[in-house]
Rosetta silent file (secondary structure, phi, psi, omega in degrees, C-alpha in Angstrom):
SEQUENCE: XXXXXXXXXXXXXXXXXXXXXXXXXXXXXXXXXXXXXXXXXXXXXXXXXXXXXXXXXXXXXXXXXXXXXXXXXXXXXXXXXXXXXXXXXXXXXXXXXXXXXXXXXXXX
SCORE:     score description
SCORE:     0.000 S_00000001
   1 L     0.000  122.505 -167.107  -10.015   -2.307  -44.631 S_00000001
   2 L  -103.382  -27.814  162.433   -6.409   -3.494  -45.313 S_00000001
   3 L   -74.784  149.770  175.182   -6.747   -6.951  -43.876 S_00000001
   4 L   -74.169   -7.727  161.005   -8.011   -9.777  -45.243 S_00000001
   5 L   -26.380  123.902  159.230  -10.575  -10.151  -42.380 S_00000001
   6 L   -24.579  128.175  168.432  -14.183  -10.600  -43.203 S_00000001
   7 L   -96.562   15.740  170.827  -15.923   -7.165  -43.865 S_00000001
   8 L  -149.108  156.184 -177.346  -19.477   -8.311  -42.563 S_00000001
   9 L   -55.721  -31.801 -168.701  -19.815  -10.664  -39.656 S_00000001
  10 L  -100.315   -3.420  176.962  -21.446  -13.497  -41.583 S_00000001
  11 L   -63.730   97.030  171.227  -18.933  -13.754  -44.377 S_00000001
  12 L  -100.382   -8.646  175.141  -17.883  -17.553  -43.418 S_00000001
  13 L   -74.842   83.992  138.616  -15.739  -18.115  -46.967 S_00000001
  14 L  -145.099   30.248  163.577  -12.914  -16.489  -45.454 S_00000001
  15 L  -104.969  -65.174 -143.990  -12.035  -19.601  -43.067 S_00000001
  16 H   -60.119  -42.751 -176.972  -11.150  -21.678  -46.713 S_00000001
  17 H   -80.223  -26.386  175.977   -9.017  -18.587  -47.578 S_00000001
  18 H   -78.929  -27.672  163.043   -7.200  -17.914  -43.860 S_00000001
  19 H   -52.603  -32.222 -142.087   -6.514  -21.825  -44.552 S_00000001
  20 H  -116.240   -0.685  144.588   -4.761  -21.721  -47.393 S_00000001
  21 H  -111.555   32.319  179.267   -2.988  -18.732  -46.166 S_00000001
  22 H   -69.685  -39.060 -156.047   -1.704  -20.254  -43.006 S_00000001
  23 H   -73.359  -67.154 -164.484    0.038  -22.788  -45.611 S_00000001
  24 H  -106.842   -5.416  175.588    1.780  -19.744  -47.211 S_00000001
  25 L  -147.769   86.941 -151.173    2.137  -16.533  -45.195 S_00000001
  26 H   -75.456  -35.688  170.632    1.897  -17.980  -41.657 S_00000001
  27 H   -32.392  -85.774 -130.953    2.727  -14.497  -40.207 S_00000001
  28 H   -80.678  -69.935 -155.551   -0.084  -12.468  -41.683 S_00000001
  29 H   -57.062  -12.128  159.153   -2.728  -15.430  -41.130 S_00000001
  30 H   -58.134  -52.436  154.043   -1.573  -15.328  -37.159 S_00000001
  31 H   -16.086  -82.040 -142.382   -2.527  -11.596  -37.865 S_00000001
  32 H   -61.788  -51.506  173.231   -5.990  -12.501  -39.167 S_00000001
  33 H   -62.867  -37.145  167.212   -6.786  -14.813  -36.649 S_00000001
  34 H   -67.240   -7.796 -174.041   -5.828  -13.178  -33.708 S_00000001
  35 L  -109.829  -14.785 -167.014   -8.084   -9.686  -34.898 S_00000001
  36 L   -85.855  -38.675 -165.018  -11.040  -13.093  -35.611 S_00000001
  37 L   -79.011  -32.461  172.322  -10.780  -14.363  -31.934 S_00000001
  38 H   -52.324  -36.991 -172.522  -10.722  -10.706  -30.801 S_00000001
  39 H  -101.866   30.403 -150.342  -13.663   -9.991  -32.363 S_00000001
  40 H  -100.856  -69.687 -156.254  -15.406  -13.425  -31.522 S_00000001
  41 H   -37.657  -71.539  177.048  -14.371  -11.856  -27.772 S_00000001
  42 H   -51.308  -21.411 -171.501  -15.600   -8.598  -28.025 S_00000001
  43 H   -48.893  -74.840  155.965  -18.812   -9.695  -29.548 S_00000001
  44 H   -10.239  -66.426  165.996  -19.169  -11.700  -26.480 S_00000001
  45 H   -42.635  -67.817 -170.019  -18.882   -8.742  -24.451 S_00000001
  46 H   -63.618  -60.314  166.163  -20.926   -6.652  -25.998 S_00000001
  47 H   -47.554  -53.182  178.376  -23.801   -9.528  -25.914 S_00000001
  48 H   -61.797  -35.693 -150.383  -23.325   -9.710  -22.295 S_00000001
  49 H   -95.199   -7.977  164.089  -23.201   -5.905  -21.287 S_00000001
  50 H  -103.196  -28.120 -172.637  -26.718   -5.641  -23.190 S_00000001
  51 H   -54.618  -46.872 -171.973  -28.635   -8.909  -21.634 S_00000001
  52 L   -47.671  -28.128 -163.422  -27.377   -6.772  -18.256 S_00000001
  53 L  -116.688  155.055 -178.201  -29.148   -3.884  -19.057 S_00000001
  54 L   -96.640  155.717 -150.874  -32.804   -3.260  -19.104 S_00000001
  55 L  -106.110  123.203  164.379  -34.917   -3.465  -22.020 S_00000001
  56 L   -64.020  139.425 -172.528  -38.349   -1.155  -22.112 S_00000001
  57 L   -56.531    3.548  177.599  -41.421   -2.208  -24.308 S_00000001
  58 L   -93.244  -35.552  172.080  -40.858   -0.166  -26.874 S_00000001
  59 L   -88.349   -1.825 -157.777  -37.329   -2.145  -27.811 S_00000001
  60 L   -87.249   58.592 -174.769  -38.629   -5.554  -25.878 S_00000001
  61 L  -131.188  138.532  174.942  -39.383   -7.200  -29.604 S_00000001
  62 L   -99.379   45.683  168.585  -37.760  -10.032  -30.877 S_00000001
  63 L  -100.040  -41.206 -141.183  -36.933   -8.661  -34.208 S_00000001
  64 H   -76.871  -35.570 -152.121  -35.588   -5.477  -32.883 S_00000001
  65 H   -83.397  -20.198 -167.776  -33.142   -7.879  -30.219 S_00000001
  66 H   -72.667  -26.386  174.579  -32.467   -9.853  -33.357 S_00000001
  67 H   -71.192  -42.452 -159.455  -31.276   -6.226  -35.231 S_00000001
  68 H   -97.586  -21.951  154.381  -29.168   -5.088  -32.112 S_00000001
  69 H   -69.226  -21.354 -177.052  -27.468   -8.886  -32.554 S_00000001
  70 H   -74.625  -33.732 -149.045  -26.901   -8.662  -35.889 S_00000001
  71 H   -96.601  -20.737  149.671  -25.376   -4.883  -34.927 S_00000001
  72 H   -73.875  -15.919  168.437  -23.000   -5.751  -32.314 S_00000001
  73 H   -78.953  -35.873 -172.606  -21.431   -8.834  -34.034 S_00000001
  74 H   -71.676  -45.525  150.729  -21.096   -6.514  -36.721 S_00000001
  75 H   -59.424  -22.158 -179.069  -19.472   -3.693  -34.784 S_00000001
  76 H   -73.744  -42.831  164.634  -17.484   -6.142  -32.455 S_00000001
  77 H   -51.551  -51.157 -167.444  -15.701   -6.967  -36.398 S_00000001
  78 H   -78.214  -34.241  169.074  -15.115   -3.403  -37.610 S_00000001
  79 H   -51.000  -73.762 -171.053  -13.597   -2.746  -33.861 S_00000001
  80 H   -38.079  -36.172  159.484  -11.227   -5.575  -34.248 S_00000001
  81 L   -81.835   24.395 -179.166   -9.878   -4.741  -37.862 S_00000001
  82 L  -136.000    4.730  174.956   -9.762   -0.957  -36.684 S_00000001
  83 L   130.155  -38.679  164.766   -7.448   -1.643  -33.723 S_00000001
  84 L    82.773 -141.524  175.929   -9.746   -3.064  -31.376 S_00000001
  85 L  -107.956   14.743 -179.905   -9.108   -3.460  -27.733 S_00000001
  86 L    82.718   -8.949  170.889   -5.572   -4.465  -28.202 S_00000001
  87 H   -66.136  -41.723  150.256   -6.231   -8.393  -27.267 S_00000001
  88 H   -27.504  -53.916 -157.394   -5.341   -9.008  -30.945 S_00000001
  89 H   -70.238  -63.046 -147.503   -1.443   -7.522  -30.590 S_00000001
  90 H   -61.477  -18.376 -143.879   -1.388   -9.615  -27.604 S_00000001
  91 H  -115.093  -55.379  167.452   -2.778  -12.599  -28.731 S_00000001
  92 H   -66.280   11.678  144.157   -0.329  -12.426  -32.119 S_00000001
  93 H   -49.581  -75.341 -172.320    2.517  -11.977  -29.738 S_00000001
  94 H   -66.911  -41.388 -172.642    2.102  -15.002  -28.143 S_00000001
  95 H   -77.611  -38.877  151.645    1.272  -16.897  -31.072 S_00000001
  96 H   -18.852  -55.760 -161.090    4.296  -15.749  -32.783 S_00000001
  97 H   -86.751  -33.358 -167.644    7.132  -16.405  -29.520 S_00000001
  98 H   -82.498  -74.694 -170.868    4.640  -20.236  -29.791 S_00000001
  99 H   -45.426  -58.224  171.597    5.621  -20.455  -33.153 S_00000001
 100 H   -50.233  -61.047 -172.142    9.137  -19.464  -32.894 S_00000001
 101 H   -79.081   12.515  158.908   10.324  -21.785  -30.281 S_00000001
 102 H   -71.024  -80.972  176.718    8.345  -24.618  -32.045 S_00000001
 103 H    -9.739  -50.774 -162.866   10.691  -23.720  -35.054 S_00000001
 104 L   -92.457  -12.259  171.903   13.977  -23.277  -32.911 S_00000001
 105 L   -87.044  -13.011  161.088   13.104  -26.849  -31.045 S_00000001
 106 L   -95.184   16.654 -175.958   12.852  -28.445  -34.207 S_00000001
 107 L   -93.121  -27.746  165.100   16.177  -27.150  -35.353 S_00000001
 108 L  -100.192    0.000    0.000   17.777  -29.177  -32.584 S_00000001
């Protein structure tokens, strides 16, 4: 993993650290954030597309649904820091060209 992105889903000390590098490498922490909201997104997804499908008694337990939540936040991360669905690019695109023309309107 090459990013500084959480490697397990539940890792929350890496908000204190994406603060303090927003402060000094604003770039990379647009990065970080934009692969966090992807994989808050996909997550999402992924929760909905199983409540959709139906569950048999032999998986109908709620330890098992608590295991297949734990297993999709945790794959919905390793997608996002592995390339994802590409909502990331898009979403540190935008925050970038947002950033810039904050920059070039306070230059005039």
């Amino acid at each position: 993993m090459d990013s500084g992105l959480a490697g397990v889903y539940n890792d929350f000390s890496g908000l204190n650290s994406l603060r303090q590098q927003a402060r000094v490498e604003p770039d990379q922490a647009a990065h970080e954030v934009a692969q966090q909201f992807e994989s808050i997104f996909v997550g999402m997804m992924m929760k909905a597309m199983r409540s959709a499908t139906p569950t048999d008694s032999l998986f109908n337990s709620d330890q098992m649904e608590a295991y297949m939540d734990m297993f999709d936040k945790q794959l919905a991360l390793d997608l996002s820091t592995n390339g994802g669905i590409g909502l990331a690019q898009i979403i540190e695109q935008q925050i970038a060209s947002s950033s810039s023309l904050r920059a070039n309107s306070s230059r005039e």
